[in-house]
PDB file of N, H, CA, C and O in Angstrom:
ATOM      1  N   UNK A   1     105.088  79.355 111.129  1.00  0.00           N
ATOM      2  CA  UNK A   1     105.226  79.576 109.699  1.00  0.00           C
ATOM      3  C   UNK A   1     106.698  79.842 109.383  1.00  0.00           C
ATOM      4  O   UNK A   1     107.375  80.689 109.967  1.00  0.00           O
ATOM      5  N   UNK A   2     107.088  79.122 108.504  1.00  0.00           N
ATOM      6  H   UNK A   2     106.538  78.434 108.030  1.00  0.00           H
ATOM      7  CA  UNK A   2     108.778  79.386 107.765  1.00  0.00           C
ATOM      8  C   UNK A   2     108.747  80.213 106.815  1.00  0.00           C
ATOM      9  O   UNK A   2     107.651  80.596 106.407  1.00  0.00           O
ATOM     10  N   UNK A   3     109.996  80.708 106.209  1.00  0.00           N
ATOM     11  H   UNK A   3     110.887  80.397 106.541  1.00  0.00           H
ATOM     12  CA  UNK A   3     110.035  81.816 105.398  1.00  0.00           C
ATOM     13  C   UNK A   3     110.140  80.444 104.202  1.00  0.00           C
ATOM     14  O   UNK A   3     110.542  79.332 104.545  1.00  0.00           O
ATOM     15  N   UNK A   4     109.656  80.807 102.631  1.00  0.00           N
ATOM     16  H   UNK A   4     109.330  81.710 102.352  1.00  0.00           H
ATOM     17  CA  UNK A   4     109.785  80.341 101.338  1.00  0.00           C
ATOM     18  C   UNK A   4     110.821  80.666 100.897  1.00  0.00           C
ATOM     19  O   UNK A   4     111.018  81.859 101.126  1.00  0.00           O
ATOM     20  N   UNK A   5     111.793  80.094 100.242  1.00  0.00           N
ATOM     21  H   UNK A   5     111.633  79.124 100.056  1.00  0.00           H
ATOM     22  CA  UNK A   5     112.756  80.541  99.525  1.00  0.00           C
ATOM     23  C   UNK A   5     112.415  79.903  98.085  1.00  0.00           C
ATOM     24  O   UNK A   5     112.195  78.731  97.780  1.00  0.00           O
ATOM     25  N   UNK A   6     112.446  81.037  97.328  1.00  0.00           N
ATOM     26  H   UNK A   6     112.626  81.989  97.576  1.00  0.00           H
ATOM     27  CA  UNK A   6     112.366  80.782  95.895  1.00  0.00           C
ATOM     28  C   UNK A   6     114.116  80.900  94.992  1.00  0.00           C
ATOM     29  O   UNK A   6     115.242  81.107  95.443  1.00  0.00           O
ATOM     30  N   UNK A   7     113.726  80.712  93.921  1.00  0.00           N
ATOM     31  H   UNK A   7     112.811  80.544  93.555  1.00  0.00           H
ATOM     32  CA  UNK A   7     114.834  80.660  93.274  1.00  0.00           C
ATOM     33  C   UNK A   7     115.175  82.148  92.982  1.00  0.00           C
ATOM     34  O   UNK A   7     114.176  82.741  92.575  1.00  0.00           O
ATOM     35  N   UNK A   8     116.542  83.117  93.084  1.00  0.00           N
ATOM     36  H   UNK A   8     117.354  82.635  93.414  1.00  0.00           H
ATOM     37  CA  UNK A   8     116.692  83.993  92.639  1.00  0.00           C
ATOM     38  C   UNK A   8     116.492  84.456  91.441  1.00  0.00           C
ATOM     39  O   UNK A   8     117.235  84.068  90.539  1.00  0.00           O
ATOM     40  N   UNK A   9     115.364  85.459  91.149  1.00  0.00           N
ATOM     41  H   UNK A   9     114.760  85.774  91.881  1.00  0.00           H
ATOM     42  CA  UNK A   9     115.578  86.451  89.842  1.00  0.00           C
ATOM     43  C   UNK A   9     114.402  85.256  88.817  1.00  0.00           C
ATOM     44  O   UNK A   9     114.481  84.828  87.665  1.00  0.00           O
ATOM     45  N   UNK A  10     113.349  85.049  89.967  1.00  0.00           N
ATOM     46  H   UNK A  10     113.284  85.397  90.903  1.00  0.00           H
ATOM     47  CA  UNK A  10     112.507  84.071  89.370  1.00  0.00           C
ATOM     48  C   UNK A  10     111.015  85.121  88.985  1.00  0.00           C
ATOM     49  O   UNK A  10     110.005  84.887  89.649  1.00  0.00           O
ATOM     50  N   UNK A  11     110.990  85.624  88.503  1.00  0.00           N
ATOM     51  H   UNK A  11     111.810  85.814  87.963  1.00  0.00           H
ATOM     52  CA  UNK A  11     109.492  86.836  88.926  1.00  0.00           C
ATOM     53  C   UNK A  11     108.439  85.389  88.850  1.00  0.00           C
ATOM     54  O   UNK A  11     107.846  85.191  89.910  1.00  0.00           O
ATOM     55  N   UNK A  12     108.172  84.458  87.825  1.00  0.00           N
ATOM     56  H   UNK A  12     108.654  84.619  86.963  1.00  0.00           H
ATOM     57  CA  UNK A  12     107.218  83.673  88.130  1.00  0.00           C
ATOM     58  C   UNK A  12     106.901  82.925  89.210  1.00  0.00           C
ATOM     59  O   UNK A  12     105.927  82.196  89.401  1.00  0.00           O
ATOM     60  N   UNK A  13     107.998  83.230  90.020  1.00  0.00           N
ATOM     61  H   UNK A  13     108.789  83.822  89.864  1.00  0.00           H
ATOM     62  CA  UNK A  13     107.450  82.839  91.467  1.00  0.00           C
ATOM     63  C   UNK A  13     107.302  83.198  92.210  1.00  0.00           C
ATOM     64  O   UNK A  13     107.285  82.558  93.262  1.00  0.00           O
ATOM     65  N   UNK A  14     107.106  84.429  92.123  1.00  0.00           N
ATOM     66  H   UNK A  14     107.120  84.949  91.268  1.00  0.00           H
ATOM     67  CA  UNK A  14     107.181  85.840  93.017  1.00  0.00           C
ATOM     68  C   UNK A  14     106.603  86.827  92.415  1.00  0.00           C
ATOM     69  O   UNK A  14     107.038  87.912  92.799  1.00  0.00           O
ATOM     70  N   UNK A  15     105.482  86.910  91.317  1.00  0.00           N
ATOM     71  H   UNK A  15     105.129  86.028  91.005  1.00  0.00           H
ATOM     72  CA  UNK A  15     104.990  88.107  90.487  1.00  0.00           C
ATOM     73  C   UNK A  15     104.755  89.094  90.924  1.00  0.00           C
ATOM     74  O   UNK A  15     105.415  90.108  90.695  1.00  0.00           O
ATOM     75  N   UNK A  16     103.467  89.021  91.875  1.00  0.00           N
ATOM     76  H   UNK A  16     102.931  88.197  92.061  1.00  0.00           H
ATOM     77  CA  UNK A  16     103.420  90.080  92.902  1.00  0.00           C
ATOM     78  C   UNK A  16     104.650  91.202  93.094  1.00  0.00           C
ATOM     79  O   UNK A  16     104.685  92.296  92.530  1.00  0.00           O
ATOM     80  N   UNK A  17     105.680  90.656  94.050  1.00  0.00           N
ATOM     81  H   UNK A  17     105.651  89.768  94.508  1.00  0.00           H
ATOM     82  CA  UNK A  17     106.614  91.587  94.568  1.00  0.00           C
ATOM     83  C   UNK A  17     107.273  91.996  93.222  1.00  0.00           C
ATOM     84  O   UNK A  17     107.383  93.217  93.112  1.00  0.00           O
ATOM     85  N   UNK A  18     107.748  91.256  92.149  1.00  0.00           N
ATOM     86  H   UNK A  18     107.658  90.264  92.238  1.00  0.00           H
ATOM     87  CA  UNK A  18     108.212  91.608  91.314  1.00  0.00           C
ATOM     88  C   UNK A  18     107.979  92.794  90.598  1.00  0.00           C
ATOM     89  O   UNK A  18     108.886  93.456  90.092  1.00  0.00           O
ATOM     90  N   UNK A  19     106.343  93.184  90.522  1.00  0.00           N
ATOM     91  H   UNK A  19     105.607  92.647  90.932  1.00  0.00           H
ATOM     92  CA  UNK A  19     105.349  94.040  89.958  1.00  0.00           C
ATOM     93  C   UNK A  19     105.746  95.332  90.661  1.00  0.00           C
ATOM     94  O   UNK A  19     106.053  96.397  90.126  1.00  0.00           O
ATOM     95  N   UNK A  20     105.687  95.061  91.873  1.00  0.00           N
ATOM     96  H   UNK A  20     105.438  94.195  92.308  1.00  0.00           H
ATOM     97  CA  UNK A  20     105.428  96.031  92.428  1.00  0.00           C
ATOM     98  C   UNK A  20     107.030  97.065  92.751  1.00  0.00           C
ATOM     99  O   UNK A  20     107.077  98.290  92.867  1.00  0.00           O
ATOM    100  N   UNK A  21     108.141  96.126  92.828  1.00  0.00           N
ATOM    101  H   UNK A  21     108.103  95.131  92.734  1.00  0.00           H
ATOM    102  CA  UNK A  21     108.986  96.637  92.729  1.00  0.00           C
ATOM    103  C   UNK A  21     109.928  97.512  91.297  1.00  0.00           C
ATOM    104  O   UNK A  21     110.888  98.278  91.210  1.00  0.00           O
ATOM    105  N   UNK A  22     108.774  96.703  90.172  1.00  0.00           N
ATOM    106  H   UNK A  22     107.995  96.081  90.243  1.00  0.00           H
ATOM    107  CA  UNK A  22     109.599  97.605  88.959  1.00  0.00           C
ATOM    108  C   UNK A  22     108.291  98.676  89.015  1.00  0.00           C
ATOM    109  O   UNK A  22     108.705  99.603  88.318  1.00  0.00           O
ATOM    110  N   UNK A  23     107.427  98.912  89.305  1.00  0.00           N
ATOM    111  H   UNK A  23     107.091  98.160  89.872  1.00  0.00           H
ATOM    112  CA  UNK A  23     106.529 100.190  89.868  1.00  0.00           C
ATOM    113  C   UNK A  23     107.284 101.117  90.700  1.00  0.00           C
ATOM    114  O   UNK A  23     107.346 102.320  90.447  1.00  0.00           O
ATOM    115  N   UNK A  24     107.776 100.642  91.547  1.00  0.00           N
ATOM    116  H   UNK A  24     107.725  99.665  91.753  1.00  0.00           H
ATOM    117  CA  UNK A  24     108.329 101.834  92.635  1.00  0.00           C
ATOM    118  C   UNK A  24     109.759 102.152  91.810  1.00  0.00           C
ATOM    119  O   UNK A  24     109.990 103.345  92.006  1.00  0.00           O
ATOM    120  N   UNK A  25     110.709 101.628  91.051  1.00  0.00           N
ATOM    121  H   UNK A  25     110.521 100.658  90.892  1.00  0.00           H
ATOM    122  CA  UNK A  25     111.364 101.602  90.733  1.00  0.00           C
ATOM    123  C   UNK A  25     111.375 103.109  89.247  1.00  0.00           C
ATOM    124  O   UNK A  25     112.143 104.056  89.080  1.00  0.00           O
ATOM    125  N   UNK A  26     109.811 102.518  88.260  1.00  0.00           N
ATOM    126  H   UNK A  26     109.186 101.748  88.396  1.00  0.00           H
ATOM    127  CA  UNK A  26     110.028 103.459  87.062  1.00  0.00           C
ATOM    128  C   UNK A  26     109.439 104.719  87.726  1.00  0.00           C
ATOM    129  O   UNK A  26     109.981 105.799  87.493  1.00  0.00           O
ATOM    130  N   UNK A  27     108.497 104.663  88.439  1.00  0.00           N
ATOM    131  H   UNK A  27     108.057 103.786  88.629  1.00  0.00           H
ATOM    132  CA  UNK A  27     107.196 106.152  88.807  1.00  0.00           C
ATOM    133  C   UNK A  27     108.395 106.861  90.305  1.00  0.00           C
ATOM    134  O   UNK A  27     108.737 108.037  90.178  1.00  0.00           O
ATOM    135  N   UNK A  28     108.758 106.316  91.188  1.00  0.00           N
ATOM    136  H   UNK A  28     108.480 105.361  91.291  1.00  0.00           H
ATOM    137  CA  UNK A  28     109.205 106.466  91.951  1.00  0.00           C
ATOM    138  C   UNK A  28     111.401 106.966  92.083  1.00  0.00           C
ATOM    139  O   UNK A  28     111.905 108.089  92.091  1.00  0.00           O
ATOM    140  N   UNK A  29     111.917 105.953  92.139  1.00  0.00           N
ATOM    141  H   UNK A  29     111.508 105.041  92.132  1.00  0.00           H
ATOM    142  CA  UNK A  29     113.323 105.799  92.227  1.00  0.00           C
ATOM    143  C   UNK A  29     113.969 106.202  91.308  1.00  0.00           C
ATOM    144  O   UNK A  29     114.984 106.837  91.594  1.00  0.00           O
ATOM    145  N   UNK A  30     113.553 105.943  89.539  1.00  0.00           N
ATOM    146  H   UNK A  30     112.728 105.427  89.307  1.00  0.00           H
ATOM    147  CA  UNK A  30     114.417 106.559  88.815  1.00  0.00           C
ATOM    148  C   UNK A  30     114.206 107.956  88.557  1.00  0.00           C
ATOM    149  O   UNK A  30     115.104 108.633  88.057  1.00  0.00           O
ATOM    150  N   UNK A  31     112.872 108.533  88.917  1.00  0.00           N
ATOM    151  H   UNK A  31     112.142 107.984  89.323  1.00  0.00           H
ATOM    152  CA  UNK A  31     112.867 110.057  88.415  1.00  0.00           C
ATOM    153  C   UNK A  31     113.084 110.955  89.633  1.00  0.00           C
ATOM    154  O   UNK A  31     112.562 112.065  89.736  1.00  0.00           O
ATOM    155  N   UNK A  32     114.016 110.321  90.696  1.00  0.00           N
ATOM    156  H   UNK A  32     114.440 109.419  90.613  1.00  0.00           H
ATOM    157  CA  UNK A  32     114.093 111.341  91.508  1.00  0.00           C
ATOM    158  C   UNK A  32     115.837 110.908  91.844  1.00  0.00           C
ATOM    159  O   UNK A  32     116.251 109.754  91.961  1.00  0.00           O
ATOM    160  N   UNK A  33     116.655 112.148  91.949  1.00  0.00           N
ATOM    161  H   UNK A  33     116.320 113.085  91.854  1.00  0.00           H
ATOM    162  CA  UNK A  33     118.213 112.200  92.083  1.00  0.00           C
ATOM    163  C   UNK A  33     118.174 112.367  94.018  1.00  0.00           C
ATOM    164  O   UNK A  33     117.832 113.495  94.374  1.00  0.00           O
ATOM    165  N   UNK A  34     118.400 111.645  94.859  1.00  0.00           N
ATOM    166  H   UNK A  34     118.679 110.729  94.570  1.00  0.00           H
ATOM    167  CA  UNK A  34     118.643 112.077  96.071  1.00  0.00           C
ATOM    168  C   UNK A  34     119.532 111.994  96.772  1.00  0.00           C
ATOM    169  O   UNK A  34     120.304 111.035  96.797  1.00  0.00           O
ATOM    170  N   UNK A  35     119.607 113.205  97.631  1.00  0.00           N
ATOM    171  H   UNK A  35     118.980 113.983  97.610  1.00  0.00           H
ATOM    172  CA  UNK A  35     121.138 113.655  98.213  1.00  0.00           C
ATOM    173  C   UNK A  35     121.529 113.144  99.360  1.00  0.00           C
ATOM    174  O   UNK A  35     122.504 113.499 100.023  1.00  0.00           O
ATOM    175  N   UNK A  36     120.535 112.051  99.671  1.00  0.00           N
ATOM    176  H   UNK A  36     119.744 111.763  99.132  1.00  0.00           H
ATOM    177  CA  UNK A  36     120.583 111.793 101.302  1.00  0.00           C
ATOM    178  C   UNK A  36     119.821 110.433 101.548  1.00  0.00           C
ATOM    179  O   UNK A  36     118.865 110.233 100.798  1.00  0.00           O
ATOM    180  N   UNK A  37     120.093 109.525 102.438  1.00  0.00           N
ATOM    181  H   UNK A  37     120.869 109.687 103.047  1.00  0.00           H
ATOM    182  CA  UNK A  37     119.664 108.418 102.347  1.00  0.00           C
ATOM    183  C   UNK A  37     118.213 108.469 103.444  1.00  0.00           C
ATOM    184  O   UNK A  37     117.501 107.470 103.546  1.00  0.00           O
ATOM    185  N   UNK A  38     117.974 109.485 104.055  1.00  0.00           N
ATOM    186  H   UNK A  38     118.552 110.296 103.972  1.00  0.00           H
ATOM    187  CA  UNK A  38     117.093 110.339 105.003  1.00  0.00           C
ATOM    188  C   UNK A  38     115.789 110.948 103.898  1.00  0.00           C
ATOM    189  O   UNK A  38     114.578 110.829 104.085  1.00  0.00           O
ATOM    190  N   UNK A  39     116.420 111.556 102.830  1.00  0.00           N
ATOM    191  H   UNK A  39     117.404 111.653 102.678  1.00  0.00           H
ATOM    192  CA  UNK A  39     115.961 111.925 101.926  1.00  0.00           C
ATOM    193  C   UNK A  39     115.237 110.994 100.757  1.00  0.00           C
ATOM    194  O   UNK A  39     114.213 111.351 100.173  1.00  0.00           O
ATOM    195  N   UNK A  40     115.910 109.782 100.517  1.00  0.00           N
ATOM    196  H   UNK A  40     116.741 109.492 100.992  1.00  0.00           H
ATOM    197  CA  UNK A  40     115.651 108.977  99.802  1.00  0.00           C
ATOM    198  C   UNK A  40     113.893 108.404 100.509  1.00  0.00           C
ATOM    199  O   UNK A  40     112.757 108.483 100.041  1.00  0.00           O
ATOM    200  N   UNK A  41     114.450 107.841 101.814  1.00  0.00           N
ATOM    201  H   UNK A  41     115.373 107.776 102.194  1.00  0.00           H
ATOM    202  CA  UNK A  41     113.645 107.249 102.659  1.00  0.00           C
ATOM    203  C   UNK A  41     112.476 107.810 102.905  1.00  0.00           C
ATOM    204  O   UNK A  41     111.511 107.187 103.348  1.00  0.00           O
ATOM    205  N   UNK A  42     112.485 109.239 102.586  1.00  0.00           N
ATOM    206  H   UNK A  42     113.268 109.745 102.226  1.00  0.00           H
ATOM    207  CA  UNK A  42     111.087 109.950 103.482  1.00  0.00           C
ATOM    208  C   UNK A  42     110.338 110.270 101.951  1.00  0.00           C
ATOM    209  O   UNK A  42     109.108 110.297 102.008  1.00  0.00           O
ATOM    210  N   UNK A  43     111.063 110.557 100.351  1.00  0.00           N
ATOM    211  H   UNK A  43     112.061 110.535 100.305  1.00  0.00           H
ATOM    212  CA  UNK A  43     110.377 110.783  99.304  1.00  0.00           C
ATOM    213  C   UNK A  43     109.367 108.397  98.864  1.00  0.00           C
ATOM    214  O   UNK A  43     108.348 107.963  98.326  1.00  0.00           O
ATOM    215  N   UNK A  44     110.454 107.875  99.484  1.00  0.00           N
ATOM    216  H   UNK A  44     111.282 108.227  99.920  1.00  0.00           H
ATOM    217  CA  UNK A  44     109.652 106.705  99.046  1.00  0.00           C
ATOM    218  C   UNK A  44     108.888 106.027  99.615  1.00  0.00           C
ATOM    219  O   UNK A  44     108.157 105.235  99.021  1.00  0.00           O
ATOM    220  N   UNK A  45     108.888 106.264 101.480  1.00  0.00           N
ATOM    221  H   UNK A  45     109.482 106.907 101.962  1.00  0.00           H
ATOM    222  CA  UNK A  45     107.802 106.200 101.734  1.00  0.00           C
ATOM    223  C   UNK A  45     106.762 107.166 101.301  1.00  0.00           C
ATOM    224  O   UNK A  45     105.652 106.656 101.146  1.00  0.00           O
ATOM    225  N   UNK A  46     106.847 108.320 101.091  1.00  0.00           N
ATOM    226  H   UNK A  46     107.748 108.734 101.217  1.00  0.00           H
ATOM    227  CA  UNK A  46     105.436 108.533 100.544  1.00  0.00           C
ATOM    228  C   UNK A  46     105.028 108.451  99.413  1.00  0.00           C
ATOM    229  O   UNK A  46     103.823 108.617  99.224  1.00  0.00           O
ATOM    230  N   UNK A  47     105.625 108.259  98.662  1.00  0.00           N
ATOM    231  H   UNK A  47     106.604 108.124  98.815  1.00  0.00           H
ATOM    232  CA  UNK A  47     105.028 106.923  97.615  1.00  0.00           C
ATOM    233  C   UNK A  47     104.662 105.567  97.716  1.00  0.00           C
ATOM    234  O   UNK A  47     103.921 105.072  96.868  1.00  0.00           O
ATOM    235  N   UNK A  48     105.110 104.903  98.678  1.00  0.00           N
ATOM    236  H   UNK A  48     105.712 105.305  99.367  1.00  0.00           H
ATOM    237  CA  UNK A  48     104.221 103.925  99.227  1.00  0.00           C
ATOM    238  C   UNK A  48     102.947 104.231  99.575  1.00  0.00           C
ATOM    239  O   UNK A  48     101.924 103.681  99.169  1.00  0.00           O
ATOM    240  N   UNK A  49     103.071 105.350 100.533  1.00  0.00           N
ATOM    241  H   UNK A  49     103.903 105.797 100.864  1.00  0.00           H
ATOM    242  CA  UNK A  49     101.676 105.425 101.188  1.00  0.00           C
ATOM    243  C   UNK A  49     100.241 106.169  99.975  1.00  0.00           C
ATOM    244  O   UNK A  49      99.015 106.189 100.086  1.00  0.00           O
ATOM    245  N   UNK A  50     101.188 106.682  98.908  1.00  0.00           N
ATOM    246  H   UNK A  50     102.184 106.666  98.818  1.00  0.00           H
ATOM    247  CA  UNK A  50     100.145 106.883  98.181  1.00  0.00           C
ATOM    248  C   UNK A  50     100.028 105.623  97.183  1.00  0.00           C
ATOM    249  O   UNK A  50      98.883 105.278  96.888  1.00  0.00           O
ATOM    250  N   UNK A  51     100.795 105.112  96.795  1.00  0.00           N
ATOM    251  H   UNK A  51     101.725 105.392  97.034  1.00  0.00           H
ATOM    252  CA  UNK A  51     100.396 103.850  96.117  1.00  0.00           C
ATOM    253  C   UNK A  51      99.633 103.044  97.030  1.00  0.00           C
ATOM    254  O   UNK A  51      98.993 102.288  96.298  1.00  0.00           O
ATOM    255  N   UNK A  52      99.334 102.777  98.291  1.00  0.00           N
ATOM    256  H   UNK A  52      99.854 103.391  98.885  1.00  0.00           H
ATOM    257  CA  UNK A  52      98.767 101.857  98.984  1.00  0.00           C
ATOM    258  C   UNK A  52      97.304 102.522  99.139  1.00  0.00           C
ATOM    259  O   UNK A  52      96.325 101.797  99.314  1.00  0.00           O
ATOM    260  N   UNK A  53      97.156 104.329  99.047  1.00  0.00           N
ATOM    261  H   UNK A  53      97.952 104.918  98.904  1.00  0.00           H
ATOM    262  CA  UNK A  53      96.004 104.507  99.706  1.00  0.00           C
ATOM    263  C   UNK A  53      95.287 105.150  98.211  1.00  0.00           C
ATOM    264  O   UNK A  53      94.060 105.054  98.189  1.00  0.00           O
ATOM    265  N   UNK A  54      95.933 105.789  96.978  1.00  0.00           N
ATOM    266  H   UNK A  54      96.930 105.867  96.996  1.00  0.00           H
ATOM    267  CA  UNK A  54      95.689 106.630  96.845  1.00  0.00           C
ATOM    268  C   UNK A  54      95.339 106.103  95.222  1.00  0.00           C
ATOM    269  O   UNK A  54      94.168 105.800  94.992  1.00  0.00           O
ATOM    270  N   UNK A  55      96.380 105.993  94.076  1.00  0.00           N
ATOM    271  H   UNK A  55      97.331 106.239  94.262  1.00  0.00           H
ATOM    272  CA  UNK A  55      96.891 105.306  92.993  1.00  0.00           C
ATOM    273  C   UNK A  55      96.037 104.463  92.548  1.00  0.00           C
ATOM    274  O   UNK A  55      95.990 103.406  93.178  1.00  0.00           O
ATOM    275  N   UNK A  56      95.274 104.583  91.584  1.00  0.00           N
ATOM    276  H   UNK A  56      95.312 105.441  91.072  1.00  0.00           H
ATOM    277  CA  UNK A  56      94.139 103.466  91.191  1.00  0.00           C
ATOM    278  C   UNK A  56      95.386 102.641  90.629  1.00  0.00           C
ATOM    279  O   UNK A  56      96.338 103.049  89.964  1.00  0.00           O
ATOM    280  N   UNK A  57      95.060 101.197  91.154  1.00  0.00           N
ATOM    281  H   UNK A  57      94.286 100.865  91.695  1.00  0.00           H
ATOM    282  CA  UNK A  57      95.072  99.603  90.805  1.00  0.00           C
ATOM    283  C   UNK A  57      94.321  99.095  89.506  1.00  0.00           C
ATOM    284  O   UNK A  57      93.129  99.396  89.442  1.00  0.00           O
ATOM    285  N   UNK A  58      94.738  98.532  88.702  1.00  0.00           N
ATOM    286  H   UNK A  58      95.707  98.288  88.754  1.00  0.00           H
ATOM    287  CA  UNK A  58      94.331  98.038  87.744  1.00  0.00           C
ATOM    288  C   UNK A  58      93.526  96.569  88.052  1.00  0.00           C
ATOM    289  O   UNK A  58      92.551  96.250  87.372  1.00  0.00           O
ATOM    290  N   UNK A  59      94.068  95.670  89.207  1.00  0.00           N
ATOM    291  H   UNK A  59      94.860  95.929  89.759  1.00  0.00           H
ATOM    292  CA  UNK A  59      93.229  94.735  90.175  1.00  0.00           C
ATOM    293  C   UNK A  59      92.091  94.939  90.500  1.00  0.00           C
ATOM    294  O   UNK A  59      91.126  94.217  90.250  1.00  0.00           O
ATOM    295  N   UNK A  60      92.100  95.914  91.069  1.00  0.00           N
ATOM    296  H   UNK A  60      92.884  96.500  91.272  1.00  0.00           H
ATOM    297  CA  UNK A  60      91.129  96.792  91.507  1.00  0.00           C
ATOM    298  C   UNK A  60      89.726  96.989  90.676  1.00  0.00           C
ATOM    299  O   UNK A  60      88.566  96.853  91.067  1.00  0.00           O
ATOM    300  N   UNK A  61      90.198  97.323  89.509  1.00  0.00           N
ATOM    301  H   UNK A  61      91.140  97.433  89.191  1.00  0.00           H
ATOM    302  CA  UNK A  61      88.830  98.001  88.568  1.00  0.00           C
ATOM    303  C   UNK A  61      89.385  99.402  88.056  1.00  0.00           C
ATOM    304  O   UNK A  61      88.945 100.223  87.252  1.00  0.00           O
ATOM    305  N   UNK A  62      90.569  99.344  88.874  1.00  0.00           N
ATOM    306  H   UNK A  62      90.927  98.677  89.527  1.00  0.00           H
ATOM    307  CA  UNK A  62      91.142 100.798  88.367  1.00  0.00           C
ATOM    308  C   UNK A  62      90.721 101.896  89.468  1.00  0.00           C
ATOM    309  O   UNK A  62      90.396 103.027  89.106  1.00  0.00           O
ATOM    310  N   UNK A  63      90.733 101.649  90.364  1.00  0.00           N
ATOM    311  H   UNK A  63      90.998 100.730  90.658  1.00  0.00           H
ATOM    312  CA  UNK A  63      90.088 102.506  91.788  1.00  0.00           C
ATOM    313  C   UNK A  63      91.075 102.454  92.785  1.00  0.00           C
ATOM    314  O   UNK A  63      91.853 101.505  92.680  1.00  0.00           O
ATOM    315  N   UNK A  64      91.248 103.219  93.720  1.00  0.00           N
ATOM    316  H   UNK A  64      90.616 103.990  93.806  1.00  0.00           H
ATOM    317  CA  UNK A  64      92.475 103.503  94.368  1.00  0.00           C
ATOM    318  C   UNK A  64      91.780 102.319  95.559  1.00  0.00           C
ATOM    319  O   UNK A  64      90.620 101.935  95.711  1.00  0.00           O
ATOM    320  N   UNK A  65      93.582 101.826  96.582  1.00  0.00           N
ATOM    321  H   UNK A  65      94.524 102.138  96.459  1.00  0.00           H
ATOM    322  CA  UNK A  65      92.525 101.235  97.574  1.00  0.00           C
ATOM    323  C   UNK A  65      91.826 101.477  98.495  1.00  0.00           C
ATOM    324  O   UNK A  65      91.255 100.654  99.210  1.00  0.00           O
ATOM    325  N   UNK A  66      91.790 103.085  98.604  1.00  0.00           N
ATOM    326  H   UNK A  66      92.255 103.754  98.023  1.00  0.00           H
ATOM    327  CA  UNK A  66      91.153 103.823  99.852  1.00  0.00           C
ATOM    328  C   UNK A  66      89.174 103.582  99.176  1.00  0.00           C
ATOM    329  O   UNK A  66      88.171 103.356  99.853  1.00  0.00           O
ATOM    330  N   UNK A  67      89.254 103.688  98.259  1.00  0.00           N
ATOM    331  H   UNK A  67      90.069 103.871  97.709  1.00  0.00           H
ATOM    332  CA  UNK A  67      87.878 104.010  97.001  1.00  0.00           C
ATOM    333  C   UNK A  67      87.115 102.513  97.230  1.00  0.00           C
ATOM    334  O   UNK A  67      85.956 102.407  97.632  1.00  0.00           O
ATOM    335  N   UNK A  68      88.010 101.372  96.887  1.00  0.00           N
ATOM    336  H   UNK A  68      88.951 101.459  96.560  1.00  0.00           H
ATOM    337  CA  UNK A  68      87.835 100.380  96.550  1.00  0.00           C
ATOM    338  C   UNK A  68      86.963  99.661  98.651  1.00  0.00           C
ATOM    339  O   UNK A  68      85.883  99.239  99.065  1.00  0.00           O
ATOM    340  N   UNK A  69      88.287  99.954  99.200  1.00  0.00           N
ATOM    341  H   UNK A  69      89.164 100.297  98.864  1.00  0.00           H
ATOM    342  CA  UNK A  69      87.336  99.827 100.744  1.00  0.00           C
ATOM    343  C   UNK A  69      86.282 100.430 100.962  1.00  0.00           C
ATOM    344  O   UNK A  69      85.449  99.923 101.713  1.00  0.00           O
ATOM    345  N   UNK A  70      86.074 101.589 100.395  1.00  0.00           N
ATOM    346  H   UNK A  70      86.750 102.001  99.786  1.00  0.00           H
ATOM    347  CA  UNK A  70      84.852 102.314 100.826  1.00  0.00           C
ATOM    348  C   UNK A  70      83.768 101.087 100.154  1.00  0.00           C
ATOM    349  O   UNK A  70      82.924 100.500 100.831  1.00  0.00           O
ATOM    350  N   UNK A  71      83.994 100.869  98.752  1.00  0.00           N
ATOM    351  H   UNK A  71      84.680 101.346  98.202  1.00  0.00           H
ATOM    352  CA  UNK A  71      82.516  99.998  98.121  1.00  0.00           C
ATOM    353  C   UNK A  71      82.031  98.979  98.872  1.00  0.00           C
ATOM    354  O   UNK A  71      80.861  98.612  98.982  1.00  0.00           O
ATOM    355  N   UNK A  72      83.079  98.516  99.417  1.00  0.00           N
ATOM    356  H   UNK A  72      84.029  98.813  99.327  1.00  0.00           H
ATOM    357  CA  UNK A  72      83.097  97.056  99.756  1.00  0.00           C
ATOM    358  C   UNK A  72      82.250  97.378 101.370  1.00  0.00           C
ATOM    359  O   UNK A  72      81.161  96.927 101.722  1.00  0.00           O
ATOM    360  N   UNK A  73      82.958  98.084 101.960  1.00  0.00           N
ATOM    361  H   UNK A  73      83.843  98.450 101.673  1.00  0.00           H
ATOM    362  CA  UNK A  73      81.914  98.713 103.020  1.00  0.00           C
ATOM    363  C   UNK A  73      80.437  98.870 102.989  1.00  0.00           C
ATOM    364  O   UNK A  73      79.598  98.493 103.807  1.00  0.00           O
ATOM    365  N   UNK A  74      80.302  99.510 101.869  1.00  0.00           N
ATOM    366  H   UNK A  74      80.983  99.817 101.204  1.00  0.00           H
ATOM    367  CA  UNK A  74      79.151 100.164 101.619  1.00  0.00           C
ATOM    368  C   UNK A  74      77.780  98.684 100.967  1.00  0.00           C
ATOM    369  O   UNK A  74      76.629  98.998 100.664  1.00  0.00           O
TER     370      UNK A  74
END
């Protein structure tokens, strides 16, 4: 498999990441001032990990994706 190269600063060809990066960007990156790039790193991964496990999705039904695996399980 090769990597895709899209056109720069295209979101319609890339929506997804696009989405998700002005998400981490307004809830995440701009409301926090950090003093350390150690610091930066350890407040945004855990905002990843709660956006991935925790954060209802609007995709979703509006259910987080920890919630959403359980149904689908079940």
């Amino acid at each position: 498999m090769h990597p895709e190269y899209i056109t720069p600063y295209s979101p319609e060809q890339n929506g997804v990441i696009e989405r998700f990066m002005r998400t981490l960007k307004e809830e995440c990156i701009w409301l926090n001032l950090f003093s350390s790039f150690a610091e930066a790193k350890a407040i945004i991964e855990a905002w990843i990990h709660e956006y991935n496990t925790e954060r209802p999705h609007q995709e979703l039904g509006y259910v987080s994706p920890g919630e959403y695996r359980y149904e689908l399980a079940a």
